[in-house]
C-alpha positions in Angstrom: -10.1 -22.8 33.4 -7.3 -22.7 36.0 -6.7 -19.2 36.4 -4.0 -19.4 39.1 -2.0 -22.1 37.1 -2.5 -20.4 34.0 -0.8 -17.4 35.9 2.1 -19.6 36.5 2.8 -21.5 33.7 2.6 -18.5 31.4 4.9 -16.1 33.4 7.4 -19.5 33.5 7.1 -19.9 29.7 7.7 -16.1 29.3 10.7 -15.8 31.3 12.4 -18.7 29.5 11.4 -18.3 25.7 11.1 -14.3 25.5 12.6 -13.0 22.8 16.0 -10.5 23.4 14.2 -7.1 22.2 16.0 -4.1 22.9 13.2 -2.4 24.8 12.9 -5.5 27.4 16.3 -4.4 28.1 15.1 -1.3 30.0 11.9 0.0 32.4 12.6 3.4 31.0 9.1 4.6 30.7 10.3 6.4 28.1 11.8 4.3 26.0 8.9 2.1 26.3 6.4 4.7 25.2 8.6 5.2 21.6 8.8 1.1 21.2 4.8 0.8 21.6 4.8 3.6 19.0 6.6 2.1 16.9 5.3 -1.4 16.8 2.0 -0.4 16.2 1.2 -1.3 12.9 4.7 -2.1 12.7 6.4 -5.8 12.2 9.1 -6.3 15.3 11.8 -7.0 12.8 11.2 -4.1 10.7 11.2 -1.2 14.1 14.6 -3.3 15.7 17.4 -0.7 13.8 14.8 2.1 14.0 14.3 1.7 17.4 18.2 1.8 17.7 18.9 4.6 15.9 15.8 6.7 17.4 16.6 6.4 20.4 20.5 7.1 20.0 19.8 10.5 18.3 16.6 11.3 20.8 17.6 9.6 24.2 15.2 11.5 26.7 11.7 13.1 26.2 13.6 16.2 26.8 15.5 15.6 23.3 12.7 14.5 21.8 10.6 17.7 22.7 13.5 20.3 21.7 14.5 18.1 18.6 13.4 19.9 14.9 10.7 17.6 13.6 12.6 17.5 10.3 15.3 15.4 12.4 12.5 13.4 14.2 10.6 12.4 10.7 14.5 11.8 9.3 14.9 9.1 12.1 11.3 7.7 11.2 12.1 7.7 7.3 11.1 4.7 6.3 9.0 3.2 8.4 6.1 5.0 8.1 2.6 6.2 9.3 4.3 8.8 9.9 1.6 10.5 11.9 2.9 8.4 14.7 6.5 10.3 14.8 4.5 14.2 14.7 2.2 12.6 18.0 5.4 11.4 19.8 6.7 14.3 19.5 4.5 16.9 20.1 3.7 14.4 23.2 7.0 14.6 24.6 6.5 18.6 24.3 3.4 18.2 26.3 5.4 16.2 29.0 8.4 18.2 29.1 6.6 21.1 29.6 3.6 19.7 32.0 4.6 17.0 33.7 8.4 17.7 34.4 9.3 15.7 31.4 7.8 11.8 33.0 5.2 9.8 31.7 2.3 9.9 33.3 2.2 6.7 35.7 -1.3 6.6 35.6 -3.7 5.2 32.5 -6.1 8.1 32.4 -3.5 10.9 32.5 -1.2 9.2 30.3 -4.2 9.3 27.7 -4.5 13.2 28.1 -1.0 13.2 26.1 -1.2 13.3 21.9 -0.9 10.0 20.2 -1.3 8.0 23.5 -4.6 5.5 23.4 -5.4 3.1 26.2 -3.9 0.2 25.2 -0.7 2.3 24.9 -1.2 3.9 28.5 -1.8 0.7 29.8 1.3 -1.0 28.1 3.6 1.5 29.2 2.2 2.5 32.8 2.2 -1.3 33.5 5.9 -2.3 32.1 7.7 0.9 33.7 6.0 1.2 36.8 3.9 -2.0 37.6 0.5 -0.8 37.1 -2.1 -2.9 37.9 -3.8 -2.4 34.3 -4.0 -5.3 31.4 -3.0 -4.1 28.1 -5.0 -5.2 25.3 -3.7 -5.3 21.7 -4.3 -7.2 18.3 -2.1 -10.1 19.7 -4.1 -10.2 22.8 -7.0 -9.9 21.6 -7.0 -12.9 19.8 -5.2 -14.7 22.9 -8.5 -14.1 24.8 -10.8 -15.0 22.1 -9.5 -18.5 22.0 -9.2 -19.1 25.1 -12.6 -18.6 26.0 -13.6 -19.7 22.6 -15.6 -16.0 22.4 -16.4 -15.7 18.4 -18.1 -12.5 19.3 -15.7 -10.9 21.9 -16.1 -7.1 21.6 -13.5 -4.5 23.2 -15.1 -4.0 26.5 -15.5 -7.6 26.8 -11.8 -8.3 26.0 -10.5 -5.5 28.4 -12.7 -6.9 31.3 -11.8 -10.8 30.7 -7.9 -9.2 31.0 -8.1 -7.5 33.8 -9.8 -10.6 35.3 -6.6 -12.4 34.2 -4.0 -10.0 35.3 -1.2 -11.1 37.3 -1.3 -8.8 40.2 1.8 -9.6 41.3 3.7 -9.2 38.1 1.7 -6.7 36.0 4.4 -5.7 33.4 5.1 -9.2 32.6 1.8 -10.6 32.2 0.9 -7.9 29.9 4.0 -8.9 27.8 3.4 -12.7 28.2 0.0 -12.7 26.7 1.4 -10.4 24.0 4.6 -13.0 23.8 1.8 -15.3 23.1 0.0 -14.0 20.8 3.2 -13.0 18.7 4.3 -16.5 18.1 2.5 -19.4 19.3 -1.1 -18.1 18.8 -0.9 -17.0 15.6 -3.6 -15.7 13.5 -2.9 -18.4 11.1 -1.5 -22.3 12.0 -1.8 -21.0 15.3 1.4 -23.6 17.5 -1.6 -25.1 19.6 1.0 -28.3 20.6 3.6 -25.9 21.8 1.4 -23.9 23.2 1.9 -23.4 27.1 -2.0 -22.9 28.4 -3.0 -25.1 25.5 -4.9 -26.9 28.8 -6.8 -24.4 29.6 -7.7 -23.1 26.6 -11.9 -23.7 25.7 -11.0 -23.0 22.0 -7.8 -25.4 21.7 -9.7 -27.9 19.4 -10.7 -25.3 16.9 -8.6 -22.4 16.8 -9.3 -21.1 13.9 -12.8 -20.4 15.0 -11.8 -18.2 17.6 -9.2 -15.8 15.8 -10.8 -12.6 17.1 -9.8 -9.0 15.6 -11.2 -6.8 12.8 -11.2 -8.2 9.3 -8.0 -6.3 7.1 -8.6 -3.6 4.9 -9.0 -4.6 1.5 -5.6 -4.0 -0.6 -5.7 -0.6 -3.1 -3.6 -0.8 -6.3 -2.5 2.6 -6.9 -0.4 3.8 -10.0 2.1 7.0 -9.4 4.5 8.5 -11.7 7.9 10.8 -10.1 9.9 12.6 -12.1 13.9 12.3 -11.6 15.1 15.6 -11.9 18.6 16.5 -11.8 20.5 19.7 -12.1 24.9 19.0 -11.7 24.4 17.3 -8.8 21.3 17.8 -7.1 18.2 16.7 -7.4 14.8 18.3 -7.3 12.5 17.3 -4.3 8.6 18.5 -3.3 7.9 18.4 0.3 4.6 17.2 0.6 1.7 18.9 3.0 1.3 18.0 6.2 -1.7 16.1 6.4 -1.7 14.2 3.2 -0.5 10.4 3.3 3.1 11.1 3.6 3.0 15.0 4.4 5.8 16.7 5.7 8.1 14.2 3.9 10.2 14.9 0.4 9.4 13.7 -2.8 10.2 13.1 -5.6 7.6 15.4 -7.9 4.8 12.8 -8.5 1.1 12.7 -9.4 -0.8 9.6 -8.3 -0.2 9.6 -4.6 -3.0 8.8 -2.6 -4.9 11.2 -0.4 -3.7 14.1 -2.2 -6.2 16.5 -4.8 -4.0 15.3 -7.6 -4.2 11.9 -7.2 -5.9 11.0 -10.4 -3.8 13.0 -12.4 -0.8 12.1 -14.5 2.4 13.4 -14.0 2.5 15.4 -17.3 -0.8 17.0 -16.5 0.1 18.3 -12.9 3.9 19.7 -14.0 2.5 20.8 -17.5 4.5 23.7 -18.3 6.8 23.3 -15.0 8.8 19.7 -16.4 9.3 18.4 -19.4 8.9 14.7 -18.9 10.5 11.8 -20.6 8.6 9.4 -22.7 9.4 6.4 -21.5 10.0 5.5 -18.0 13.4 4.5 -16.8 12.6 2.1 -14.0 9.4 0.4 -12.0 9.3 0.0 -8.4 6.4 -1.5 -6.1 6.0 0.0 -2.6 3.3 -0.5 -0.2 2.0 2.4 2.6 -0.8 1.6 4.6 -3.0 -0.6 2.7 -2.1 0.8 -0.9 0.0 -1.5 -2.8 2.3 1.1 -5.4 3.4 0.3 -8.6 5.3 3.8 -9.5 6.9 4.8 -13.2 10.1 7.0 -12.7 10.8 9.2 -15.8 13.9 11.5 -16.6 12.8 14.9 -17.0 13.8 18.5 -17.3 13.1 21.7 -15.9 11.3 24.3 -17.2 9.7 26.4 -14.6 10.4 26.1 -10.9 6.7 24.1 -9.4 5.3 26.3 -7.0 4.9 25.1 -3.6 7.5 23.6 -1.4 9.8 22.5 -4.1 14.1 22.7 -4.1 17.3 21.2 -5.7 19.2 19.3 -2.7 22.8 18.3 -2.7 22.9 14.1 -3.8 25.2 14.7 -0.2 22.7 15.8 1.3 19.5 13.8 0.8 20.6 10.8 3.2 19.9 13.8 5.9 16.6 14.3 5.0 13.3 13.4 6.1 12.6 11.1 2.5 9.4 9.7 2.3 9.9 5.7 1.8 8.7 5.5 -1.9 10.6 8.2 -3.1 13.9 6.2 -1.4 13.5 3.7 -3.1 13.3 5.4 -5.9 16.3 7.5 -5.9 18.2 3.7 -5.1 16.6 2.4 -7.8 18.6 4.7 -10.4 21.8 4.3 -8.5 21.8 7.3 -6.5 22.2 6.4 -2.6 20.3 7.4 0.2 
């Protein structure tokens, strides 16, 4: 392997086929830190108009840190893991209120902050300021494991074979070539090998898909949940759920069958017995995925009979595209016509 040509030939390749995203548009530390966030787990096309509209409504860590978390999980609605927004913000707390609201521009103080992991720290220290530090993710990963056709390449292995590859010259942009790379030429499946611009140095070009690196997936939950659609003139009753469970802090529809709550196995009728009165027959089906459940959940009419305890309210049809809806109960409410 030529490292020094594989230097230049990637960094060329980066700086003509990059792809436009929003946050290559800026070194704003910043701004950086609430794209990495966002991406992980997270499909590029899916964070583009929540990156956009996050970071209209929450433009400095300063906002971020005095915003109400109901307004910062609002702006995450939707795209979820919603751990992710809590850690972002309670980080930009810590920063505003320890480190004169900057990022840290160092790895191992930039870890000290909630939510912020290595590969995060490196990503973000290296793009904004030019740290000398690789950043290895999933895409990465899997760049290094074919090229040095490592079937077995564990983390410590991958960090040190990317820090042996790092650009010292142009830190940021080697971490973002390699993750360029691995985004969409060396795919995890019918990896581009042809296209591919280091395919000549590359010890694993001739069987790719021997060399794919990462964790094997989760396997896939089915999980059944029923919601009730209550509505009262025009509002409709919503349960917030606790923080902690799958989708805490969010509103919901009432629901049983959600998972990594107590009542998970229960039905709807059984949890709200003597609280709802609950249709027979559903009114609609809707599939949602969270994690690595797949959802099929039953909406039914029903009617009130006793306030549920807990965190439960009527809100204004007006006034639900303002809250902080958890994705599956969205979809719902769109699903019998009412918009969020």
């Amino acid at each position: 392997m030529d490292v020094p040509r594989l230097r230049r030939v990637l960094l060329r390749w980066f700086a003509r086929s990059k792809r436009p995203l929003p946050w290559r548009q800026t070194r704003d530390p910043y701004a950086i830190w609430v794209s990495e966030v966002m991406l992980q787990q997270t499909t590029v096309a899916a964070v583009i108009p929540y990156y956009a509209r996050f970071m209209a409504r929450f433009p400095t860590i300063l906002s971020l840190a005095t915003g109400d978390e109901d307004a910062v999980l609002e702006m995450w609605s939707g795209l979820g893991y919603y751990a992710r927004a809590r850690n972002l913000r309670l980080g930009a707390q810590v920063l505003a209120r320890n480190h004169n609201g900057t990022f840290p521009r160092d790895v191992e103080t930039a870890m000290t902050i909630k939510g912020v992991g290595r590969y995060t720290a490196s990503a973000v220290t290296s793009l904004a300021y030019g740290a000398r530090v690789a950043a290895v993710d999933g895409n990465v990963f899997r760049v290094l494991s074919r090229l040095y056709a490592a079937r077995d390449l564990t983390s410590p292995r991958a960090q040190q074979l990317a820090t042996n590859l790092l650009s010292a010259r142009a830190p940021g942009a080697w971490n973002e070539a390699m993750m360029e790379l691995g985004a969409t030429v060396c795919l995890p499946k019918r990896p581009r090998c042809q296209t591919c611009p280091v395919r000549t140095d590359c010890e694993g070009r001739s069987r790719p898909e021997s060399w794919g690196g990462g964790r094997p997936r989760r396997a896939t939950i089915k999980t059944m949940v029923e919601m009730a659609l209550v509505i009262r003139s025009d509002r409709v009753l919503l349960v917030r759920t606790p923080t902690g469970d799958l989708m805490g802090g969010l509103y919901e529809l009432p629901h049983a069958g959600l998972p990594g709550q107590e009542e998970a196995c229960m039905a709807l009728r059984d949890r709200y017995r003597g609280r709802l009165r609950v249709a027979p027959e559903a009114v609609t089906t809707i599939r949602h995925a969270v994690t690595h459940h797949r959802i099929e959940a039953l909406i039914f009419r029903a009617r009130l009979l006793k306030l549920p305890s807990g965190d439960a309210i009527f809100q204004p049809r007006g006034a639900l595209s303002r809250l902080p809806l958890g994705g599956l109960t969205r979809k719902a409410l769109r699903a019998v016509g009412i918009p969020v």
